[in-house]
C-alpha positions as CSV (number, residue, x, y, z in Angstrom):
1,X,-8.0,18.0,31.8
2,X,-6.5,14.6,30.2
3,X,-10.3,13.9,28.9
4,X,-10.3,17.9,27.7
5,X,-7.1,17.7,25.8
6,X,-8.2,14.5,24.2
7,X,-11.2,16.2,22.4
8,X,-9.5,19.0,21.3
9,X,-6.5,16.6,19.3
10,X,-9.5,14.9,18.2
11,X,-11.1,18.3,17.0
12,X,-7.9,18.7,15.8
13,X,-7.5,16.2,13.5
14,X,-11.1,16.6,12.3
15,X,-10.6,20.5,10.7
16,X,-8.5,19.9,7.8
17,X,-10.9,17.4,6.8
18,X,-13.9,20.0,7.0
19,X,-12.2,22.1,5.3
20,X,-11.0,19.8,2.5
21,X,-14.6,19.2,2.1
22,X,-15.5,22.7,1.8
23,X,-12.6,22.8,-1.4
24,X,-10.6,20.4,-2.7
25,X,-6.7,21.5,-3.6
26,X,-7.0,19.0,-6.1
27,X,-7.4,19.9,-9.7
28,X,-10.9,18.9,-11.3
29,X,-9.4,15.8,-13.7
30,X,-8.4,14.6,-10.4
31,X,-11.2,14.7,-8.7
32,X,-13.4,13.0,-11.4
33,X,-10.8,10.3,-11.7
34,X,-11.5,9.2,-8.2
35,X,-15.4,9.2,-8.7
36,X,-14.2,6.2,-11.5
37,X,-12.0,4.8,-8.9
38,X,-14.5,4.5,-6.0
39,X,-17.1,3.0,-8.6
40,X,-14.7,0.4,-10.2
41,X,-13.0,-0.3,-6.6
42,X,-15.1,0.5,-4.2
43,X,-18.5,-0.1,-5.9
44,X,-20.3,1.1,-3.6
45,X,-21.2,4.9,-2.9
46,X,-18.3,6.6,-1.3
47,X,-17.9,10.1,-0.6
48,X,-14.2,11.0,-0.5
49,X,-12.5,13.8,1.3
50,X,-8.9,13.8,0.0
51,X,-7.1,15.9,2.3
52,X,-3.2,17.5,2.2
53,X,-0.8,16.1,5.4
54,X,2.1,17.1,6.7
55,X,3.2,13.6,6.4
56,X,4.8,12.9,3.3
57,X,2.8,9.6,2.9
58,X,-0.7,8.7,1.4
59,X,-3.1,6.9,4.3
60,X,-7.0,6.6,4.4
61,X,-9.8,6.1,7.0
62,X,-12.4,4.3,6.1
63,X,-15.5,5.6,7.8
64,X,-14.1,8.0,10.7
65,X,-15.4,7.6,13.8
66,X,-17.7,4.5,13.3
67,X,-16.2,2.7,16.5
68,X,-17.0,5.4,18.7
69,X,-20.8,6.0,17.4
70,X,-21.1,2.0,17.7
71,X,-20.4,2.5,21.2
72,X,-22.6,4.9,21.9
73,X,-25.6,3.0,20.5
74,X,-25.5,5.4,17.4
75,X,-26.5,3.4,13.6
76,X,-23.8,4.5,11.2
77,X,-25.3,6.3,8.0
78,X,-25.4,3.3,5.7
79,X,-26.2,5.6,2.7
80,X,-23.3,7.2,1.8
81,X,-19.7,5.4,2.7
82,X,-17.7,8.4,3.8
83,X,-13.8,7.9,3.2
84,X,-10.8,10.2,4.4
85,X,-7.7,9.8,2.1
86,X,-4.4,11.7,2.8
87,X,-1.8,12.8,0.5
88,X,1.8,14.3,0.9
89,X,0.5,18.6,1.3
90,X,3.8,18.9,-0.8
91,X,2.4,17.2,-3.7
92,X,-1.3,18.7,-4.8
93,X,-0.1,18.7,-8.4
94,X,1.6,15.2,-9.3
95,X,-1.5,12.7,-11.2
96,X,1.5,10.4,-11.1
97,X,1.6,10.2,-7.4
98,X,-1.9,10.4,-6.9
99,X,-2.9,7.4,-8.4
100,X,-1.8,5.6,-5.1
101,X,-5.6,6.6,-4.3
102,X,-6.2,3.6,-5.7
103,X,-4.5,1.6,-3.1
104,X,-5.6,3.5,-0.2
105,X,-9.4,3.0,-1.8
106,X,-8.6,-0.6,-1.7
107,X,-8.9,-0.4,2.2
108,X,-12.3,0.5,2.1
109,X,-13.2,-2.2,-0.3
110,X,-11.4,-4.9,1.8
111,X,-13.4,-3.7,4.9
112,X,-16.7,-3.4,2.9
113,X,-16.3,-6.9,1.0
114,X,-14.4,-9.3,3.2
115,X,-11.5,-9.3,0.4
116,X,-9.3,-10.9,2.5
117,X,-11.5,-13.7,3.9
118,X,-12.0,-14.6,0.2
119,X,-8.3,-14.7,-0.2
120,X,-7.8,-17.0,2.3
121,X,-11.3,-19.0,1.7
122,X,-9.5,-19.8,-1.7
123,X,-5.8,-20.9,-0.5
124,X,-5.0,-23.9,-2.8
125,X,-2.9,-25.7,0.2
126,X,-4.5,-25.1,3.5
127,X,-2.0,-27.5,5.0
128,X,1.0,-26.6,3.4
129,X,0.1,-22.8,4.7
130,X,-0.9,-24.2,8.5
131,X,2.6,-25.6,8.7
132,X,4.6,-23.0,7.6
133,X,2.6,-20.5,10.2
134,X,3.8,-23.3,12.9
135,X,7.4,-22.8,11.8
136,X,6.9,-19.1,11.8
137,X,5.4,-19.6,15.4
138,X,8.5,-21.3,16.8
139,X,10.6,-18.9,15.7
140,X,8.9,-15.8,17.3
141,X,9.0,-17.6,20.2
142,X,12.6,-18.5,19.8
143,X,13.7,-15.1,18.9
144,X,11.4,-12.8,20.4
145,X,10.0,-14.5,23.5
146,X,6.3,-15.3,25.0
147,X,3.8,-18.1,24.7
148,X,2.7,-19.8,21.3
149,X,-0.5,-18.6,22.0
150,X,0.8,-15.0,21.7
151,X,3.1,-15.3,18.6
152,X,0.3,-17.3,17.0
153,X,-2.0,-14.3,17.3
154,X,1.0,-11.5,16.6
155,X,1.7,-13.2,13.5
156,X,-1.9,-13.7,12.4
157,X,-2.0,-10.2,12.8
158,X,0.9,-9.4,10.6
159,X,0.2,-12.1,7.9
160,X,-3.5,-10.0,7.9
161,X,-2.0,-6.6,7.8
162,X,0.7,-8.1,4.6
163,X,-2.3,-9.5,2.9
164,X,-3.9,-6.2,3.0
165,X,-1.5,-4.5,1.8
166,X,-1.1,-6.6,-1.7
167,X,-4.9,-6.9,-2.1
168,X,-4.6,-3.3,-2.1
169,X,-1.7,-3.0,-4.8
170,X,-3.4,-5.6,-6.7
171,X,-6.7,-3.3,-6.8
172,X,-4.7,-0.9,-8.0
173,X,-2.9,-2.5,-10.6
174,X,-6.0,-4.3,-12.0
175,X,-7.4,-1.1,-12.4
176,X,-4.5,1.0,-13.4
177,X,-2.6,-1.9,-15.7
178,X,1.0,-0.6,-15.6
179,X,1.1,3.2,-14.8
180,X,0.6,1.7,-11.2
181,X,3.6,-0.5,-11.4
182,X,5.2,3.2,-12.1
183,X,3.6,5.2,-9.7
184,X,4.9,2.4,-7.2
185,X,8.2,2.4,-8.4
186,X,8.4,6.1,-7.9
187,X,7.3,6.4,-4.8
188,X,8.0,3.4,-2.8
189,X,11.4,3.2,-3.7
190,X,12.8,5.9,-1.5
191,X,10.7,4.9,1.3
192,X,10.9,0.8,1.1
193,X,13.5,-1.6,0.3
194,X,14.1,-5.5,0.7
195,X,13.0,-4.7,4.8
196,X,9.7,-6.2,6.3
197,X,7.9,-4.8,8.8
198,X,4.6,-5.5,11.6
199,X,2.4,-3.4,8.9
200,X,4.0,-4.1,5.3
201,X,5.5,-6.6,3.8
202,X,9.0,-5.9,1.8
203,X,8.7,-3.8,-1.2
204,X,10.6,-6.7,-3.4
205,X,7.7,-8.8,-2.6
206,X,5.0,-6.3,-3.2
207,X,6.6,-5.6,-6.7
208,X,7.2,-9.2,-7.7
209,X,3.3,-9.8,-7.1
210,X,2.7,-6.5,-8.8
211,X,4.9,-8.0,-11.6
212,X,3.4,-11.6,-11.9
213,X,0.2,-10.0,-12.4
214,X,0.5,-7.5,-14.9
215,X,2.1,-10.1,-16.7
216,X,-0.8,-12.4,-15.9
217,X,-3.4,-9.9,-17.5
218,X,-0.6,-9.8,-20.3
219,X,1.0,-6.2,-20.3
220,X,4.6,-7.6,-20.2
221,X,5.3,-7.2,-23.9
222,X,3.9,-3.3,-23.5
223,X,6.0,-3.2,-20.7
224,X,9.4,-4.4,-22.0
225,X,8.7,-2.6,-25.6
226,X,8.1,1.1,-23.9
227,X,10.6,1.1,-20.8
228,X,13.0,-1.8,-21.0
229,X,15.8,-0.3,-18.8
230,X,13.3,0.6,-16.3
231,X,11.2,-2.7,-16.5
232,X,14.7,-4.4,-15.9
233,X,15.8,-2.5,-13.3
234,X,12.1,-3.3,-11.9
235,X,12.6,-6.9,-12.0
236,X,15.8,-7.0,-10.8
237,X,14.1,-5.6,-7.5
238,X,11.5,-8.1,-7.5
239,X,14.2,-10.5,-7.7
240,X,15.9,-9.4,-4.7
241,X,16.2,-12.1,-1.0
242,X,14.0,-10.3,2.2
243,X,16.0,-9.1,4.3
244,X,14.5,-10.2,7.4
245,X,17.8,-10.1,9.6
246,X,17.1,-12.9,13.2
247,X,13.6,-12.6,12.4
248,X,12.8,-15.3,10.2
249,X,9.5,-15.2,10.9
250,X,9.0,-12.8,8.3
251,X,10.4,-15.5,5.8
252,X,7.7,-18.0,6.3
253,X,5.1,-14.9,5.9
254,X,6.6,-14.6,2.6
255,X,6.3,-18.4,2.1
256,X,2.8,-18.1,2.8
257,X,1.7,-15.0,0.9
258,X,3.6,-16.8,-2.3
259,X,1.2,-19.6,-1.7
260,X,-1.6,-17.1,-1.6
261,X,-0.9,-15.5,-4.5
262,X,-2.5,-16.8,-6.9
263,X,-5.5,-16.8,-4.8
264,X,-5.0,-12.7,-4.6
265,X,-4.9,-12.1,-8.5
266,X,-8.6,-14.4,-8.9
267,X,-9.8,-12.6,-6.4
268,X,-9.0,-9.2,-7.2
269,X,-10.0,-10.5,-11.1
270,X,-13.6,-11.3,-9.9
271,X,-13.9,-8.1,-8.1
272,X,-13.3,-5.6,-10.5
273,X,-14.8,-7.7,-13.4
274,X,-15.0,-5.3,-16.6
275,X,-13.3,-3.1,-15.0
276,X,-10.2,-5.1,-15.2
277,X,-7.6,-3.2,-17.4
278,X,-6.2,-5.0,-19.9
279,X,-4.5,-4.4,-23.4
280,X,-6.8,-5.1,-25.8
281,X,-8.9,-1.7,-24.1
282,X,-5.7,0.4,-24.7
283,X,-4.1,-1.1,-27.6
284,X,-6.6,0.8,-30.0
285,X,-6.0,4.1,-28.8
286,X,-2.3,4.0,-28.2
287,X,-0.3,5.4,-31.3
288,X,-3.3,8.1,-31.4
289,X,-2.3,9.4,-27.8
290,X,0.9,9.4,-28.3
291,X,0.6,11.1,-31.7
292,X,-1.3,13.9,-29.9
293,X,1.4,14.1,-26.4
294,X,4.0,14.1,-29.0
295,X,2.6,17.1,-30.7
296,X,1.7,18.8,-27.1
297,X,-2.4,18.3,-28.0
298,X,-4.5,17.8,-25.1
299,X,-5.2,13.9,-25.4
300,X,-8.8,14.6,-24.6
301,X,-10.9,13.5,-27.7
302,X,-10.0,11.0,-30.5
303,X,-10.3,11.4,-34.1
304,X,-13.4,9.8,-33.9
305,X,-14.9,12.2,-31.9
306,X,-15.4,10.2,-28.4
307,X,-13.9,10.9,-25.2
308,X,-10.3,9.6,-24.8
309,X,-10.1,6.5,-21.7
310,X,-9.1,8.1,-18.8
311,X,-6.5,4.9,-18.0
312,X,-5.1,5.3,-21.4
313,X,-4.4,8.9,-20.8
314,X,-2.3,8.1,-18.2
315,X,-0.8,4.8,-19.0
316,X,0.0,7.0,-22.7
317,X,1.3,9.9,-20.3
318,X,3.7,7.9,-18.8
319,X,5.5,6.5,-21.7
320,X,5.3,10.2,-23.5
321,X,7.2,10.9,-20.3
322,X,9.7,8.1,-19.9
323,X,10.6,9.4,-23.9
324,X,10.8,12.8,-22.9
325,X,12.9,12.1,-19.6
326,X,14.7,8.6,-20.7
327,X,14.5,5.0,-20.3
328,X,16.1,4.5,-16.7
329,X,15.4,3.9,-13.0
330,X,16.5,7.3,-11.9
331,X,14.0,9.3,-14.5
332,X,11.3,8.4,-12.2
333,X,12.3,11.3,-9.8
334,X,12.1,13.7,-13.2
335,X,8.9,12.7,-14.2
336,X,6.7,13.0,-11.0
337,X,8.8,16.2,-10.3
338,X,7.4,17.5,-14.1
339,X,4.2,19.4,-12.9
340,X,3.6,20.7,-16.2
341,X,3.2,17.6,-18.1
342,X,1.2,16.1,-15.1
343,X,-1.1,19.0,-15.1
344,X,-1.6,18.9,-18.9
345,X,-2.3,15.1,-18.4
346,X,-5.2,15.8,-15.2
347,X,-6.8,18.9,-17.8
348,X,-6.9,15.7,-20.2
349,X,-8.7,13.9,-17.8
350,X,-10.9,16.9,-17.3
351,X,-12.1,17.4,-20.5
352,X,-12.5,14.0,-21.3
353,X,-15.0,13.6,-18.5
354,X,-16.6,16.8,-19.7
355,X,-16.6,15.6,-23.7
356,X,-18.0,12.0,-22.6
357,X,-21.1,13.5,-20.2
358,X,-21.9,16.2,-23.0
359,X,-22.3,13.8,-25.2
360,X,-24.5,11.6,-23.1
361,X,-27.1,14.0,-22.5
């Protein structure tokens, strides 16, 4: 009966994602946007089922069921890299939101190309690094109890999952410049504070990364010009101690991710290659998108003619809305709760798709 009632959870779990595959809930801009985001993040073939869940969190698993077929002796298809991703059922309609996708598609591309052992292959102080994981060692033993041997391995394990987590982000923002420094704002906020945990690191860390490399790929003067209150009120977060409480382990994890963190924005650089979003590929277009938000013209086409950058209609989407909804930290709840203008931003990203492959044939 225990072996009965395990299949059926398992069949369980599998049905929405059979019948997200059968049709999406997503609007079509969205649903093109992640076919750019699997081949600028992923780069490899993907097929993604994005699926509503009860849990108001985003999640992804990166090719279901691969352990168990393993097991059996069974070759997983290496043709197609299927991908579930989960997002909050309450929440079909925000692009802003969404666009945490790009995060959870950073998983796969961790798991596909060994992100993370290049992150450490290129630690500029090995030693430095080795001793602060000692320090963090006696302390778990210290506070929480058990062998070295043990805490040595826990920690290794949480150090991994922290490093994950930032590769991730820094995917994201590499791709997404600094609508994803929003879209984190937005939604982590609630959720995450100056509090570590086994699986993610504190969100004041994750946002003074996120910060150091925007400004690295030089968006800062964008940034400050179009939102200063909220880019303040941003860095004032980054700026914030951990609050780690007895565990003081957690504090020479931060120590050692700091070290690594040049070593994440190199690697995350070399990944994405031209597909690294920077300025000078938005600049051009900027006044002219928000010239045609402004006016409430779908900022599909330009005057030239050509299909507007899909980034650009979202980074120029989230200043129109920071305008619209004003220049502070608590506009952020307004403008992912504004389904119209998120809507009329994911139509943009619709018939921009639809202009640029006309125009190819």
């Amino acid at each position: 009966m225990r072996r009965i009632n395990y299949d059926v959870m398992g069949l369980h779990e599998v049905s929405p994602w059979v019948e997200s595959a059968r049709g999406s809930k997503l609007a079509l801009g969205l649903v093109y946007f992640v076919d750019e985001l699997v081949s600028a993040v992923l780069k490899a073939p993907a097929d993604v089922v994005m699926t509503p869940s009860g849990t108001y969190m985003y999640s992804t698993i990166h090719k279901p069921f691969e352990d168990p077929l393993t097991n059996l002796g069974v070759t997983y298809p290496a043709t197609v890299i299927p991908i579930i991703v989960s997002y909050p059922v309450h929440e079909p309609e925000s692009l802003f939101l969404h666009l945490i996708i790009a995060h959870e598609l950073g998983h796969s591309a961790i798991a596909e190309h060994n992100l993370d052992q290049e992150v450490y292959g290129r630690d500029p102080d090995p030693t430095a690094t080795r001793d602060t994981l000692n320090l963090a060692v006696a302390e778990y033993v210290s506070h929480e109890g058990g062998t070295p041997a043990a805490a040595r391995g826990r920690l290794r394990v949480i150090l991994r999952n922290w490093l994950t987590e930032l590769i991730c982000d820094g995917l994201a923002a590499g791709f997404l410049g600094p609508s994803y420094l929003f879209t984190a704002a937005a939604f982590g906020a609630p959720f995450h504070g100056p509090e570590p945990s086994e699986t993610h690191p504190p969100l004041t860390l994750r946002t003074h990364l996120l910060i150091e490399q925007l400004t690295s790929w030089g968006w800062s003067s964008l940034i400050e010009s179009a939102v200063p209150e909220t880019h303040a009120w941003i860095l004032d977060t980054s700026t914030r101690p951990q609050q780690a409480g007895h565990r003081t382990y957690f504090l020479r994890l931060e120590e050692a991710i700091r070290r690594l963190s040049t070593a994440i924005e190199d690697v995350v650089s070399t990944h994405l290659g031209a597909e690294l979003f920077r300025p000078d590929a938005h600049a051009p277009n900027a006044d002219e998108l928000s010239a045609l938000l402004e006016r409430d013209i779908l900022p599909a086409q330009l005057l030239d003619r050509s299909a507007a950058p899909r980034r650009s209609i979202i980074l120029a989407g989230w200043v129109h809305a920071f305008a619209k909804h004003g220049d502070e930290p608590v506009s952020l709840a307004s403008i992912v709760g504004d389904r119209d203008q998120q809507r009329f931003l994911t139509k943009a990203l619709e018939m921009s798709v639809v202009l640029e492959r006309w125009t190819t044939l």
